[in-house]
C-alpha positions as CSV (number, residue, x, y, z in Angstrom):
1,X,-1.4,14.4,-14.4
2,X,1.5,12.8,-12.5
3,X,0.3,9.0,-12.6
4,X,0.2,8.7,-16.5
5,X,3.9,9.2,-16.1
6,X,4.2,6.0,-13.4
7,X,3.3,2.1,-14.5
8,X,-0.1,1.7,-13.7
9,X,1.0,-1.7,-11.6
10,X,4.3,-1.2,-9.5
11,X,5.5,-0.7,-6.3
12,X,8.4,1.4,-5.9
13,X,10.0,4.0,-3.7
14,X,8.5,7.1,-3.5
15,X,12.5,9.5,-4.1
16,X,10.8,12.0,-6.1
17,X,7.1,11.9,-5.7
18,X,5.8,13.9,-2.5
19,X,2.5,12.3,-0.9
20,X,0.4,15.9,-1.3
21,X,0.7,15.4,-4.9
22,X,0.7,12.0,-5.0
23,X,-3.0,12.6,-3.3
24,X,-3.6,14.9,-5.3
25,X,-3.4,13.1,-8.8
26,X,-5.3,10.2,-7.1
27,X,-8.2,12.4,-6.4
28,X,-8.0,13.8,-9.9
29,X,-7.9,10.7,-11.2
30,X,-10.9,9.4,-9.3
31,X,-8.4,6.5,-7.3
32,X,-8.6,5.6,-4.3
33,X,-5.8,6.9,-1.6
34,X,-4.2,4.9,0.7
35,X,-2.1,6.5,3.3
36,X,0.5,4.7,6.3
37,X,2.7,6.4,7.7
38,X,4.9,3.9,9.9
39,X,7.1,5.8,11.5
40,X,6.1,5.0,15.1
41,X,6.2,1.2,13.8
42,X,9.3,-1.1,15.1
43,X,8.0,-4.5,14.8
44,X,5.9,-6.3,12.2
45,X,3.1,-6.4,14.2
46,X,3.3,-2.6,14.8
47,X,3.5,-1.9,11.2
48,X,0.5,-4.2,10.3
49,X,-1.6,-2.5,12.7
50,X,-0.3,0.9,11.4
51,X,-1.8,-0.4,8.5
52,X,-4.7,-1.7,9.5
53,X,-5.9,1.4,11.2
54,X,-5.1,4.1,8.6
55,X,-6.2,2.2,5.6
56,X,-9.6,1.4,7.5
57,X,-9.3,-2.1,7.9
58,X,-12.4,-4.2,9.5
59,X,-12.0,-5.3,13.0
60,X,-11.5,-9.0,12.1
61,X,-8.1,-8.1,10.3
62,X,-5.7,-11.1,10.9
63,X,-2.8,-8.7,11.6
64,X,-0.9,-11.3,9.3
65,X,0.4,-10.7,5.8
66,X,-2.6,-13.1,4.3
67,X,-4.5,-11.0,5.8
68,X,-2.9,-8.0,4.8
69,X,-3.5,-9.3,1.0
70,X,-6.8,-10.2,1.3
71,X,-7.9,-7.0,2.7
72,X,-5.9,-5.5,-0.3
73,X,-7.6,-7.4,-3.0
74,X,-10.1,-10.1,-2.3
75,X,-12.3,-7.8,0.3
76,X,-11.9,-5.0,-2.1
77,X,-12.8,-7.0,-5.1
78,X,-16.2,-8.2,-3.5
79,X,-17.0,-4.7,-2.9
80,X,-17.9,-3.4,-6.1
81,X,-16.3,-2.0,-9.2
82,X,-12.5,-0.2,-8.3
83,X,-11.3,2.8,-10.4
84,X,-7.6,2.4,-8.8
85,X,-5.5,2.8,-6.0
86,X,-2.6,4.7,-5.2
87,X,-0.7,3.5,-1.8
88,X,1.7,5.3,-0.1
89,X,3.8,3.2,3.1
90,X,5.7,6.0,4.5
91,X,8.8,5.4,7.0
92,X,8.3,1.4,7.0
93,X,11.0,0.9,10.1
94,X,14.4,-0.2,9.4
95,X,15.7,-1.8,12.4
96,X,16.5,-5.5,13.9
97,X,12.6,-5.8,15.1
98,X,11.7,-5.2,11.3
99,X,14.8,-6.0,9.4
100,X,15.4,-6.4,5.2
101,X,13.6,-9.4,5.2
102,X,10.2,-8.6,7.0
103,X,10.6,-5.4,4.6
104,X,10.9,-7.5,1.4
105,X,7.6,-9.6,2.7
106,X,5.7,-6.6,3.4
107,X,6.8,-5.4,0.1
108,X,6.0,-8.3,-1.5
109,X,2.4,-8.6,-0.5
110,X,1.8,-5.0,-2.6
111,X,3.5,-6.8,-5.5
112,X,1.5,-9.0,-5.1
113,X,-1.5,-6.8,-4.4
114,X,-0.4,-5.1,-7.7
115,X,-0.6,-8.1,-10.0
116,X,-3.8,-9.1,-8.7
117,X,-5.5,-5.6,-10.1
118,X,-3.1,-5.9,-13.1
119,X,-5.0,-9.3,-14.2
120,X,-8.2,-6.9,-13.6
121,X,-6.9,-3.9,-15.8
122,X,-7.4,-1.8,-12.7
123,X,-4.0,0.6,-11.8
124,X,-2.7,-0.1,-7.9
125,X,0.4,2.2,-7.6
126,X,2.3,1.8,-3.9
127,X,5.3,4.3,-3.1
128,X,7.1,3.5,-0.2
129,X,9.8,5.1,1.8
130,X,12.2,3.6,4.6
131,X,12.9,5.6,8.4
């Protein structure tokens, strides 16, 4: 199975995974899949609503990156008991409207996401890749 060879708490580029099987060993492994792909995002607000919609956020998302965390772990927490997440943020923009900085924030909040179900011994994997 391809995810007992990745950390079970990390967020890192995707190089040589491919999403299919990335899916794939998710649904194998009984994880849920999460799935952006951002490449009609330019702006931080596009790539939060990106988000938003294909990870099936509720209507009253903030469209912030508080937001973006709580939806990640605190709403998801409430729900029930998690068997594991793989994410996968594909084409996050690259541009002056979402530069390295709003990049490394947005990155940040899965790291952040990803210690959160570390302290809970639950496995949240995010790949991401950049346009």
């Amino acid at each position: 199975m391809l995810l007992q060879t990745v950390r079970p708490n990390i967020v890192q580029a995707i190089r040589a995974y491919r999403v299919d099987d990335l899916m794939r060993s998710a649904q194998e492994a009984g994880q849920h899949f999460l799935y952006a792909n951002l490449s009609e995002a330019q702006s931080k607000q596009d790539v939060l609503d990106g988000i938003a919609t294909s990870f099936l956020f509720p209507q009253h998302f903030g469209k912030n990156l508080d937001a973006l965390f709580d939806c990640m772990t605190d709403l998801v927490h409430k729900s029930g008991i998690q068997p594991g997440f793989v994410v996968v943020l594909e084409q996050i923009p690259d541009n002056t409207r979402f530069d390295r900085e709003s990049r490394e924030q947005l990155l940040d909040v899965f790291r952040d996401a990803a210690d959160f179900w570390a302290e809970r011994k639950i496995p949240f994997r995010c790949f991401y890749s950049f346009q």
